[in-house]
C-alpha positions in Angstrom: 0.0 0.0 0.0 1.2 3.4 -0.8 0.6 6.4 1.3 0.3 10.4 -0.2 2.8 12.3 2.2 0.0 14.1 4.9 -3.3 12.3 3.7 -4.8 9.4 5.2 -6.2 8.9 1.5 -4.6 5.1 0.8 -3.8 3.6 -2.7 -3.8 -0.1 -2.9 -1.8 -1.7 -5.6 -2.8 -5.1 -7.3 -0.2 -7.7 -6.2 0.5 -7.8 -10.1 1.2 -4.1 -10.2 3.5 -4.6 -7.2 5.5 -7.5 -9.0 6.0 -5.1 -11.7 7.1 -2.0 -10.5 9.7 -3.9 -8.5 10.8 -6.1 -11.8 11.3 -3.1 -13.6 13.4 -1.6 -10.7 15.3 -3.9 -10.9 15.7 -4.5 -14.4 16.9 -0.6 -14.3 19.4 -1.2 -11.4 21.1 -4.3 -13.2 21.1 -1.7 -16.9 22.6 0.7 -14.8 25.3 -1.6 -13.1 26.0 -2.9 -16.7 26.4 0.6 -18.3 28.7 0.8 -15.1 26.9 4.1 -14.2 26.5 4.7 -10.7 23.4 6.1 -8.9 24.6 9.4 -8.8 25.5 9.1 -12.7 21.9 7.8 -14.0 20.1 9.9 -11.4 22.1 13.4 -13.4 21.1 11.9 -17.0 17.2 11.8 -15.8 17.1 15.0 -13.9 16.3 13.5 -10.9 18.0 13.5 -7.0 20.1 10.4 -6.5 17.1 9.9 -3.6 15.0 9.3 -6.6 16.7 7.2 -8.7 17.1 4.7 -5.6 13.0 4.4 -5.2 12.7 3.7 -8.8 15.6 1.0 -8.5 13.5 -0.4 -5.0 10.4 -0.2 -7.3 8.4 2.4 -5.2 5.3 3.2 -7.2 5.4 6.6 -6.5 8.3 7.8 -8.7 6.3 9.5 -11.4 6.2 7.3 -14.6 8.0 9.4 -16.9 11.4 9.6 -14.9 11.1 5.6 -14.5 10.8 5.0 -18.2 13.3 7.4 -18.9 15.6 5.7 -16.2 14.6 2.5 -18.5 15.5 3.9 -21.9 19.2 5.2 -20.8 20.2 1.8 -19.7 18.4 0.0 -22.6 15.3 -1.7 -20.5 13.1 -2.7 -23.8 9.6 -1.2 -21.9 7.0 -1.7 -25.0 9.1 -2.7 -28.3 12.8 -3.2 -28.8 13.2 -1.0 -31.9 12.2 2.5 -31.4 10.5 2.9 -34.9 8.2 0.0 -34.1 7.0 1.6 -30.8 6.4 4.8 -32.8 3.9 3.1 -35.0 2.3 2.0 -31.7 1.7 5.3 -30.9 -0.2 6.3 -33.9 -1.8 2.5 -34.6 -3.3 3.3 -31.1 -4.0 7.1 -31.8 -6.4 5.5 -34.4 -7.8 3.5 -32.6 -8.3 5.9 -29.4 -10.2 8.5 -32.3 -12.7 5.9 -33.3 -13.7 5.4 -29.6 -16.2 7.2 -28.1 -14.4 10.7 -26.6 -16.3 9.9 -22.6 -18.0 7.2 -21.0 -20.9 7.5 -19.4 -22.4 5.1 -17.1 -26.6 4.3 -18.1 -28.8 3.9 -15.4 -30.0 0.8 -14.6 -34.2 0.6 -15.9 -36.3 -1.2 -12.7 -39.0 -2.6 -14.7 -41.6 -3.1 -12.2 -44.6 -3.2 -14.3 -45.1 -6.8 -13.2 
């Protein structure tokens, strides 16, 4: 469970999401040890405090999700595709998508038929 700094408002992460935020921590700890960068290092290259950097290497999900994928590109961490012009076509393959979608979702109420 993760905690906002003075709220008593609590976020409750799936097991699965847990599992992943920590893989990819460390998957960006072990690029970073291969690159032979240290903290310090990687921490200067994402414009983050070397603070930082070490949550997102102990997989706290409250590193905000740019710096961790950015953490992930510098030491090569594949995060959707492993060729960069393949996850570009991603991006607008889904953009299409998105556009035929409806733009909101609105929940319909619920008709009690009691006619009966």
């Amino acid at each position: 469970m993760a905690r906002k700094k003075g709220s008593t408002a609590t976020r409750t992460l799936s097991r699965y999401g847990r599992e992943a935020v920590t893989l990819l921590g460390q998957l960006i700890r072990a690029g970073r040890i291969k690159h032979k960068l240290s903290v310090q290092e990687l921490a200067d290259r994402v414009g983050i405090s070397r603070d930082m950097m070490q949550r997102i290497e102990r997989g706290d999900p409250r590193c905000g999700i740019g710096a961790v994928f950015e953490a992930a590109t510098i030491v090569g961490v594949p995060l959707f595709e492993t060729e960069a012009s393949r996850l570009s076509e991603r991006v607008a393959e889904q953009g299409e998508k998105l556009r035929l979608m409806p733009k909101a979702v609105r929940k319909t109420q619920a008709v009690v038929k009691d006619d009966f």
